[in-house]
C-alpha positions, 0 to 999 in steps of 0.5 A: 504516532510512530509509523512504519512505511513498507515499500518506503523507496518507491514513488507511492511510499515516499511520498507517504514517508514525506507526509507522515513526516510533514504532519508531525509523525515519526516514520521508519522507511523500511526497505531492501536497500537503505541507500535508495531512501530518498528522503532526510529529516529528524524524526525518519528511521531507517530498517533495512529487510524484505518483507518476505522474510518474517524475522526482518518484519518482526525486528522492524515492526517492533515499537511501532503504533501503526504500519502502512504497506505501499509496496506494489505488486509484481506481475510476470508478464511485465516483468520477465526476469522476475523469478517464478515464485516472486508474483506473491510478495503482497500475500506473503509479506502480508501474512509476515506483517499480520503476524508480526503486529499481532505479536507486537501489540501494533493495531492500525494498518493501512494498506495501498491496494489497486482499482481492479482488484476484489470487486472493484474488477467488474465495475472496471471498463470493459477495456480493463476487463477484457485486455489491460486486467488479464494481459499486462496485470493478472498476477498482480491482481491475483496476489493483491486480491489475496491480500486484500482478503488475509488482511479483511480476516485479520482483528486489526483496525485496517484499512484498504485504499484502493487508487485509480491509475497512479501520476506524478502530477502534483496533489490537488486534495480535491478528489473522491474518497469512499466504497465501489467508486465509479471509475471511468477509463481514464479514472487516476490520481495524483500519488501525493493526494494518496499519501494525504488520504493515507495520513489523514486516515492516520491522524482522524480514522474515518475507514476503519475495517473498510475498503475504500476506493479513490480517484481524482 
């Protein structure tokens, strides 16, 4: 399968290019800045863009059987230098990327959402609920919910994976994959057992046209 990573530079999108790569796939790592792809191997490509920009999309979808979007959100409260408009890049790269697939025959989409968004939201702890969702993460929340919902709408075969709190510790493949998990407040899981669900949905599609949560 040839596979198209978005937000290839971050930690979360390189860990899915390793294993896509690691599983017998050829991958492209699609970002803004090349020079920042941390990863070397003979079946990788590279397409430089920015997913807010349809043209760049359409170009690097093109020939590709699958797409999986790990780009994270930006949320104006934690980052005060961003520009006001920029807190919608999951919604309007995803609106490119659904655009740019329909044209180009592609079918399977995978999307790395976040715990807390949808209704996942109030199931979360009242701690989140009350002052870590509103205070450091509501654009963010807000612009993946609408995500969440252009990709629900869409006729792709996709799936939505939506990870408790993020770490770099080392991936274990023991964790919990499924539908409206129960998370506790110190819910998390490791990134590359993320990128091992992710691929494996790739490989042997068990969620398709769902949205699933996972947590370690």
């Amino acid at each position: 399968m040839k596979v198209l990573v978005l937000g290839s530079t971050g930690a979360s999108g390189r860990r899915i290019l390793e294993r896509a790569l690691a599983c017998g796939h050829a991958a492209t790592a699609f970002a803004r800045d090349l020079g920042k792809v941390a990863v070397e191997h003979p079946r990788l490509s590279l397409a430089a863009g920015d997913v807010t920009v349809a043209s760049t999309v359409q170009r690097a979808v093109a020939g590709h059987d699958a797409v999986v979007w790990a780009i994270g959100g930006r949320d104006r409260l934690r980052n005060p230098r961003r520009a006001a408009g920029s807190s919608n890049v999951c919604a309007v790269g995803t609106a490119n990327v659904l655009d740019a697939m329909r044209r180009a025959g592609a079918r399977r989409l995978i999307c790395q959402s976040s715990w807390g968004v949808g209704d996942s939201y109030r199931r979360s702890p009242l701690l989140y609920r009350r002052v870590i969702f509103p205070l450091l993460l509501g654009d963010e929340l807000a612009d993946k919910s609408e995500q969440e919902r252009l990709i629900r709408a869409s006729e792709l075969d996709w799936t939505i994976v939506r990870p408790a709190r993020l770490t770099e510790a080392p991936g274990t493949g023991r964790y919990r994959a499924g539908p409206a998990l129960r998370f506790t407040a110190r819910a998390h899981v490791p990134r590359a057992d993320v990128a091992e669900l992710i691929v494996r949905e790739l490989d042997q599609p068990r969620f398709l046209r769902q949205t699933i949560e996972i947590s370690a």
